[in-house]
C-alpha positions as CSV (number, residue, x, y, z in Angstrom):
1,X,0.0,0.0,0.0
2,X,1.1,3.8,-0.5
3,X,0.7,6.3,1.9
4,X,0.8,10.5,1.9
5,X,2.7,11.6,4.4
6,X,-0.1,14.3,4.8
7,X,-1.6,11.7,7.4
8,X,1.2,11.5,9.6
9,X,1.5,15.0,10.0
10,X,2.0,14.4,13.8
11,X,3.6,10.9,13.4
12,X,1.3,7.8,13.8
13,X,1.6,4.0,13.8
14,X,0.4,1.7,10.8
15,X,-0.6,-1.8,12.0
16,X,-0.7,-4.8,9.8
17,X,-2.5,-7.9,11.0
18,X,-2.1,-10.8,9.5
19,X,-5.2,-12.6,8.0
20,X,-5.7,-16.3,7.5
21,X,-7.7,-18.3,5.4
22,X,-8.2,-21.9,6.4
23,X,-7.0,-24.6,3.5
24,X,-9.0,-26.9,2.3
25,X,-9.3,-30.4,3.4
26,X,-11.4,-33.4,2.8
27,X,-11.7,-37.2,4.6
28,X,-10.9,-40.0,2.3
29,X,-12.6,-43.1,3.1
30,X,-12.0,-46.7,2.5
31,X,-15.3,-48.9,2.6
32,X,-16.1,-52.5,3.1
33,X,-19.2,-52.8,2.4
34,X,-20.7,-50.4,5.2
35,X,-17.8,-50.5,7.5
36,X,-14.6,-48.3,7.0
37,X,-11.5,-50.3,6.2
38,X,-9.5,-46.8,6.8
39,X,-9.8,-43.3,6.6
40,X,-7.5,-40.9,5.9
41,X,-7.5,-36.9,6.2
42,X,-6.5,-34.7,3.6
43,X,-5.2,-30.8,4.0
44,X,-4.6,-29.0,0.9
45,X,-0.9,-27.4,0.7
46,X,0.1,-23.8,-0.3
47,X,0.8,-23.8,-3.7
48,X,-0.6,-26.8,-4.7
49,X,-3.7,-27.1,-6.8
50,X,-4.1,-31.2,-6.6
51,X,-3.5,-34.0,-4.2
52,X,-3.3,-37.4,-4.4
53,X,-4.8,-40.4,-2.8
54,X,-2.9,-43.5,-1.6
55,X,-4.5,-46.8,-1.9
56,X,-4.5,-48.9,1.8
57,X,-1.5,-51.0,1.5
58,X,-3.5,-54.3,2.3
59,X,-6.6,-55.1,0.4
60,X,-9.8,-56.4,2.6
61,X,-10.1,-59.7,2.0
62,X,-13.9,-61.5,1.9
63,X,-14.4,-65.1,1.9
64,X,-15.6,-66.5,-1.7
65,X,-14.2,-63.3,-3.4
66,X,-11.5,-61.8,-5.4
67,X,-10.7,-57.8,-4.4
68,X,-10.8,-56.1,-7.8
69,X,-9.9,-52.5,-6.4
70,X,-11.6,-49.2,-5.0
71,X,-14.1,-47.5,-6.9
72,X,-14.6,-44.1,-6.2
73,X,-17.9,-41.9,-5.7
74,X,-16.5,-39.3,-7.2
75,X,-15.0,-39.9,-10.4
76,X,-16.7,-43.3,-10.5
77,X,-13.3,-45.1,-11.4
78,X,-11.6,-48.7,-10.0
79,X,-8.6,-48.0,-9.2
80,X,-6.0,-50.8,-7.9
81,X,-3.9,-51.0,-4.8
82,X,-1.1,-49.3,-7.2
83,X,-2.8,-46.9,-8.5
84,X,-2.7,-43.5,-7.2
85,X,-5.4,-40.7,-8.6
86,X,-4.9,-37.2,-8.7
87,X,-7.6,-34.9,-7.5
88,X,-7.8,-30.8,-8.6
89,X,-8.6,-29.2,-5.2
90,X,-11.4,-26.7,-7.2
91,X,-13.4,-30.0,-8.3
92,X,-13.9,-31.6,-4.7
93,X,-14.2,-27.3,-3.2
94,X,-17.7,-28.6,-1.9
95,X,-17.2,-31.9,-0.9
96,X,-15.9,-33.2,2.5
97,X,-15.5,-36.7,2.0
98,X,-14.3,-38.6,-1.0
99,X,-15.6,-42.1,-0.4
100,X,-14.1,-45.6,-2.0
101,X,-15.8,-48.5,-2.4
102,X,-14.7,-52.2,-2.2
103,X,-15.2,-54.1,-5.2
104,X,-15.7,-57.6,-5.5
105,X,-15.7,-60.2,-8.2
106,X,-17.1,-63.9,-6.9
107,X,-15.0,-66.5,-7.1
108,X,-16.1,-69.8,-9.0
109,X,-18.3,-72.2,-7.5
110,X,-18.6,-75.8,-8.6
111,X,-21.8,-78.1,-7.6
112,X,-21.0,-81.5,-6.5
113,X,-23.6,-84.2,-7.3
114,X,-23.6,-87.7,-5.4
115,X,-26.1,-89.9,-8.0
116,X,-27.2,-92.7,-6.3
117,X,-27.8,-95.8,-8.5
118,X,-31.4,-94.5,-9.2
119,X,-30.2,-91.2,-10.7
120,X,-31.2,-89.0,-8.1
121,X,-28.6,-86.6,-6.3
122,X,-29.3,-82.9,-5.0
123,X,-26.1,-80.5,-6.6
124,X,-23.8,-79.5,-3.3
125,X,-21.7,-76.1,-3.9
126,X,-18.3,-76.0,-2.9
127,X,-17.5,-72.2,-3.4
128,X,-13.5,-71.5,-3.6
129,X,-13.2,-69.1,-0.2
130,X,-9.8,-67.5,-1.0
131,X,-8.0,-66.6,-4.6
132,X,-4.7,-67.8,-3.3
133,X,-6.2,-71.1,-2.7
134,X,-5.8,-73.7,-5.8
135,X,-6.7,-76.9,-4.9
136,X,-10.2,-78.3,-3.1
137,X,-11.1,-81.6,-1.5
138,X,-14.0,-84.1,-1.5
139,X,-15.1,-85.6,1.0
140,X,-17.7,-88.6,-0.2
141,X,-20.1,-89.9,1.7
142,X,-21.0,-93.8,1.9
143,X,-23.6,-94.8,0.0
144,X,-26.8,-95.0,2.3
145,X,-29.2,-96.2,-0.4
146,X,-30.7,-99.9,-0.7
147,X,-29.9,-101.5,-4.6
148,X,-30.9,-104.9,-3.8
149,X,-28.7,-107.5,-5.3
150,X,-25.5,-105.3,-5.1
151,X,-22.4,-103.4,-3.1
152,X,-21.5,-100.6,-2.6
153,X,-18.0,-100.3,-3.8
154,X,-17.0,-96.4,-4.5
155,X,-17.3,-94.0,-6.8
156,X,-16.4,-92.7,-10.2
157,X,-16.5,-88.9,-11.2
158,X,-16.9,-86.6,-14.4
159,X,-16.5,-83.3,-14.7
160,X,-19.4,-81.4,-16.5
161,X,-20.4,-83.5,-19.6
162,X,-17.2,-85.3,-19.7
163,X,-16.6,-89.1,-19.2
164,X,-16.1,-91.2,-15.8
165,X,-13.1,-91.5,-14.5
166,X,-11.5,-95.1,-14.6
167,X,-10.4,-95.1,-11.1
168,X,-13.4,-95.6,-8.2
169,X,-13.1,-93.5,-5.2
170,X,-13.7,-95.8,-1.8
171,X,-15.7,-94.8,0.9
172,X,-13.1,-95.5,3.4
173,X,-11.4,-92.3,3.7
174,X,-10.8,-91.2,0.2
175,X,-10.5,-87.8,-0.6
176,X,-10.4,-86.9,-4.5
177,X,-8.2,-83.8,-5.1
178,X,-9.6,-81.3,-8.0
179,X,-7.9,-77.7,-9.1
180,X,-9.5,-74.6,-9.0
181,X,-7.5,-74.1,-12.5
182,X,-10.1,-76.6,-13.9
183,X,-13.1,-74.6,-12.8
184,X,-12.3,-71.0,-13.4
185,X,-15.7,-70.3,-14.7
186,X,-17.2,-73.0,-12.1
187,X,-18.6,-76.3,-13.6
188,X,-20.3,-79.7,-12.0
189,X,-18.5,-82.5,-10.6
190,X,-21.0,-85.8,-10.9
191,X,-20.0,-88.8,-8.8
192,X,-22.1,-92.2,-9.5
């Protein structure tokens, strides 16, 4: 500012306050589902017109599904655990909270069917719980039906529409073995 020396004709003081304006700041938050995996505060810095966000280190994990990333309410984007968006402080000037959402993809299922020697069998899922997991188990049950005239000796398996298997399964503690790699897209598993 100028000033005449015509106002301090008998001296005088000129005072200079300092004024403040607060920075902008928004609350980035990681949701499960409706429960917050983390939330992290945000304070704009002088001389910067954009900040970025840091994806959690760790991704939430949920039994039968695969984390695909965190999608976000305001740009409506996935964005991976390495990915790291940039935000323009003048777009989110009204907005407190910047809010990421879990996504999920389900992983594959495959129905196991136990057809008695009548043909009948209800389908029992076996859902793969983790992604890191490859390989799944059977446990078969002993044949509790009456065929008159014959035993019980095991059981053979196919795999969708395929053919049976050569070798028969006994009841006394086998466990058939099966990879995930085989069912990607899910598929049945028919032991007769």
């Amino acid at each position: 500012p100028t000033f005449k020396w015509q106002d301090f004709a008998n001296g005088g003081t000129i005072t200079f306050e300092a004024q403040w304006i607060e920075l902008a700041k928004v609350t980035v938050n990681f949701m499960n589902g409706t429960t917050t995996y983390q939330s992290v505060p945000i304070q704009k810095e002088v001389g910067k017109d954009n900040f970025q966000v840091t994806m959690p280190e760790k991704s939430p994990e949920q039994a039968g599904y695969r984390f695909v990333g965190w999608n976000c309410d305001i740009d409506g984007k996935t964005y991976t655990v390495e990915q790291i968006p940039t935000f323009v402080w003048t777009d989110v000037k009204d907005v407190s909270e910047i809010t990421f959402t879990a996504e999920w993809e389900k992983l594959p299922s495959v129905n196991v069917v136990y057809a008695r020697h009548d043909g009948t069998g209800e389908p029992v899922p076996v859902q793969k719980q983790w992604e890191t997991d490859t390989e799944f188990t059977i446990t078969l049950p002993t044949d509790d039906s009456e065929y008159t005239g014959y035993e019980f000796v095991g059981w053979k398996y196919k795999i969708n529409d395929g053919a049976y298997s050569e070798e028969i399964y006994a009841v006394n503690g086998d466990t058939p073995t099966f990879k995930w790699q085989d069912f990607a897209n899910g598929g049945t598993i028919t032991f007769e």
